[in-house]
C-alpha positions in Angstrom: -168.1 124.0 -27.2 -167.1 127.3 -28.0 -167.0 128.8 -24.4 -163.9 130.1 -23.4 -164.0 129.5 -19.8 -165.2 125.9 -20.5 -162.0 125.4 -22.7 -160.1 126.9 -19.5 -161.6 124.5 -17.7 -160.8 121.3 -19.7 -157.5 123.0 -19.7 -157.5 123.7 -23.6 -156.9 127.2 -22.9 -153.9 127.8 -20.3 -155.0 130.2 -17.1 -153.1 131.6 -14.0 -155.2 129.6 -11.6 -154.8 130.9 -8.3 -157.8 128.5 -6.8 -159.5 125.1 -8.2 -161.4 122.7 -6.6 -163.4 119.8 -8.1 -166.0 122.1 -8.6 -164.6 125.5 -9.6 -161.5 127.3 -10.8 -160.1 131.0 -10.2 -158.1 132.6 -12.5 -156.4 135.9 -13.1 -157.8 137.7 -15.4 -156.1 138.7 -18.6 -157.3 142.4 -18.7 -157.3 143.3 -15.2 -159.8 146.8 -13.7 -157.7 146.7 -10.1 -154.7 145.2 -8.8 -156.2 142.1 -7.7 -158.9 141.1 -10.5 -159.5 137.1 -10.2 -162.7 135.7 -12.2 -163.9 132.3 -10.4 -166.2 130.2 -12.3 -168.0 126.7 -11.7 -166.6 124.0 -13.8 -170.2 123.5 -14.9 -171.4 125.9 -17.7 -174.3 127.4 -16.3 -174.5 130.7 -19.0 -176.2 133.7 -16.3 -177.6 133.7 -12.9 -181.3 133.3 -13.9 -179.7 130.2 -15.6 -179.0 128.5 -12.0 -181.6 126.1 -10.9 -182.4 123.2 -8.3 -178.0 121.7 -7.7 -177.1 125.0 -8.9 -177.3 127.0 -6.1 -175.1 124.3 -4.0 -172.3 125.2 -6.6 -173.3 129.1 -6.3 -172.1 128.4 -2.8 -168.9 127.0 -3.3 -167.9 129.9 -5.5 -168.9 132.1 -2.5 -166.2 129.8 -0.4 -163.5 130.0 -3.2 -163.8 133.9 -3.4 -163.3 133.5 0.7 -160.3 131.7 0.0 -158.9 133.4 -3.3 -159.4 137.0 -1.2 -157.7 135.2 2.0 -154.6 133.8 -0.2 -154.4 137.5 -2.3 -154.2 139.6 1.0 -157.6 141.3 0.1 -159.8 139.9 2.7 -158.9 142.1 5.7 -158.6 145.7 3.2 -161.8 144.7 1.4 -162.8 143.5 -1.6 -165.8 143.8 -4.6 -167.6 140.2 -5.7 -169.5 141.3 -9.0 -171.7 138.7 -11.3 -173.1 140.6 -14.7 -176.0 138.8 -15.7 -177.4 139.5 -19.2 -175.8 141.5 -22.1 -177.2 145.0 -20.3 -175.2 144.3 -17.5 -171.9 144.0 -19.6 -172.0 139.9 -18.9 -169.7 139.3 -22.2 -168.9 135.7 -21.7 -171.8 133.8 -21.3 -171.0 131.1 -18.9 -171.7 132.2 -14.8 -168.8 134.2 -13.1 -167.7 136.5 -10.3 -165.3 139.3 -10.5 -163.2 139.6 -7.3 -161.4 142.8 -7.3 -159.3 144.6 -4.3 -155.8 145.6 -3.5 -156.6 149.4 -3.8 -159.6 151.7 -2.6 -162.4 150.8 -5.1 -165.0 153.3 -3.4 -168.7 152.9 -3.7 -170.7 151.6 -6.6 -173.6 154.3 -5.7 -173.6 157.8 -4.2 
């Protein structure tokens, strides 16, 4: 398969985990937008969000409980933090396999005004 987080995840591609369960992995990532920039993924290649289906949406969960943990163990979840999924190539998704971005350790501000 020619996915690069599903090469991370049989470990053909070396990462700086900082989380990984039997279910999902968080890395650093290797071109960071804030201080703290982690991407967790499922070990499952599910390519977007409108992708998930039926089991899915168990393992949509557990990412939510490894971004608790990854914020927790980076010192981000009492000053905040961002959890960001791009779905689709308008959204900038550019690796096609389901992800969150969790970014902190400055002031990120609001998306919107």
């Amino acid at each position: 398969m020619s996915c690069i987080f599903c090469k991370i995840v049989e470990g053909a591609i070396p990462a700086k985990k900082v989380y990984e369960n039997e279910h999902v992995i968080a890395f650093h990532d290797i071109q960071p937008q804030a201080p703290v920039h982690v991407l967790i993924i499922p070990k499952k290649h599910i390519p977007t969000m409108n992708d998930a289906a039926g089991e899915d949406f168990v393992l949509i969960g557990e990412m939510h409980r490894a971004a608790q943990e990854v914020a927790r163990e980076l010192g981000v979840d009492q000053t905040g933090y961002r959890l960001i999924n791009n779905c689709g190539k308008h959204s900038g998704q550019e690796v096609f396999h389901i992800h969150y971005h969790l970014l902190g350790g400055e002031f990120l501000g609001p998306l919107v005004s």
